[in-house]
Short mmCIF file of the C-alpha atoms (twelve columns), coordinates in Angstrom:
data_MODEL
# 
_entry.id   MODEL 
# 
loop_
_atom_site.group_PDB 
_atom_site.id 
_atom_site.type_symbol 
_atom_site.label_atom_id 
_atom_site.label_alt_id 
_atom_site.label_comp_id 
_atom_site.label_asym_id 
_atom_site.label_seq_id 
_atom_site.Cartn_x 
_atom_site.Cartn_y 
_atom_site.Cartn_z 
_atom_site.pdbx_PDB_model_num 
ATOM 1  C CA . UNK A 1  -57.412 -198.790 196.757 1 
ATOM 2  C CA . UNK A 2  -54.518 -196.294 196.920 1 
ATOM 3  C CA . UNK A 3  -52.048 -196.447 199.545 1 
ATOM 4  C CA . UNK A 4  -48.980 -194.770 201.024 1 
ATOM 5  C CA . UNK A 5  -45.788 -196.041 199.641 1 
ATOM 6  C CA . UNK A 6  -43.969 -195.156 203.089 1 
ATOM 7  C CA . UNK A 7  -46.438 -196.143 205.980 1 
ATOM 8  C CA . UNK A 8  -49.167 -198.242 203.519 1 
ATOM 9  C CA . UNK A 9  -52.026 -196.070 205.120 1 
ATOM 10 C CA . UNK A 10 -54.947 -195.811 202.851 1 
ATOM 11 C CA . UNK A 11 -55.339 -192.829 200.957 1 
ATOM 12 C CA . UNK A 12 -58.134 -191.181 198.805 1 
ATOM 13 C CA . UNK A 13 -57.782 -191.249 195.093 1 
ATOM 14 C CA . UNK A 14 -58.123 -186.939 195.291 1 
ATOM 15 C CA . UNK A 15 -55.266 -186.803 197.458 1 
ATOM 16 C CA . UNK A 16 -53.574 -189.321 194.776 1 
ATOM 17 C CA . UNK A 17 -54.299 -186.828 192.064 1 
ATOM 18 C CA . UNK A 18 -53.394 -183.565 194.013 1 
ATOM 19 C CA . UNK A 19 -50.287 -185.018 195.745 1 
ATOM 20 C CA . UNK A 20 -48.469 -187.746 193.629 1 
ATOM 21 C CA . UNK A 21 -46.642 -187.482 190.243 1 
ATOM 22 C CA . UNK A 22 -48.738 -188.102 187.119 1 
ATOM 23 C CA . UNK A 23 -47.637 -191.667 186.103 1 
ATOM 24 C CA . UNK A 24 -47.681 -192.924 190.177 1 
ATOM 25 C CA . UNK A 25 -50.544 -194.615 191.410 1 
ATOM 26 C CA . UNK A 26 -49.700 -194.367 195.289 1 
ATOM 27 C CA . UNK A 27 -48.458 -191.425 197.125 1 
ATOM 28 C CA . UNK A 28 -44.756 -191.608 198.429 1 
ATOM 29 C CA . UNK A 29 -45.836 -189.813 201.923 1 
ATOM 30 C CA . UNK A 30 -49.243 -188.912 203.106 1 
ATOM 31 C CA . UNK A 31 -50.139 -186.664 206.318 1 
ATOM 32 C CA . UNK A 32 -49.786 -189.647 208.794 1 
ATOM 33 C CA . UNK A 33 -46.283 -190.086 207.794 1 
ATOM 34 C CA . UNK A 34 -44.238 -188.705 210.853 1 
ATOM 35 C CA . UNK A 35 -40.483 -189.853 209.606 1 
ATOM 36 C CA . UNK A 36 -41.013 -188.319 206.008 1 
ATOM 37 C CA . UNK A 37 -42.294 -184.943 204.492 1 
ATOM 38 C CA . UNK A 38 -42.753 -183.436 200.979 1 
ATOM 39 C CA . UNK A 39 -40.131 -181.014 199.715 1 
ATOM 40 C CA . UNK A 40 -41.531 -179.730 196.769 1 
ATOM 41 C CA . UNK A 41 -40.867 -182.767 194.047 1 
ATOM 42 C CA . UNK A 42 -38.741 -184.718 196.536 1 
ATOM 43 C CA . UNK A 43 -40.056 -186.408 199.699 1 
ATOM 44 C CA . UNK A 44 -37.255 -186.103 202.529 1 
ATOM 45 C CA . UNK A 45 -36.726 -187.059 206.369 1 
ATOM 46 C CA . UNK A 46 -38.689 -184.772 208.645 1 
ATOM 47 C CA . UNK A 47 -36.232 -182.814 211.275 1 
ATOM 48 C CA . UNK A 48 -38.800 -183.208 213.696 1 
ATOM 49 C CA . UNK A 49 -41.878 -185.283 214.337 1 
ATOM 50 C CA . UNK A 50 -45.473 -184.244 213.406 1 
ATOM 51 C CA . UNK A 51 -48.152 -184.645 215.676 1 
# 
């Protein structure tokens, strides 16, 4: 079962595919990561928090 490497939420294996580099099994930040946020290829601190 996939997982978020920041916050260990599960994940589906879609967003897996769509959202994480080829040879990476788990995501590096999913949606219910407040602290972090996708910057294109690199995954950086969020200025503010998501709600």
């Amino acid at each position: 079962m996939p997982t978020c490497e920041n916050c260990g939420s599960f994940v589906t294996t879609e967003y897996v595919r769509v959202f994480a580099p080829n040879e990476m099994e788990h995501p590096r930040v999913c949606p219910n990561c407040e602290d972090k946020v996708r910057d294109g290829a690199d995954v950086r601190e969020a200025r503010a928090t998501r709600h």
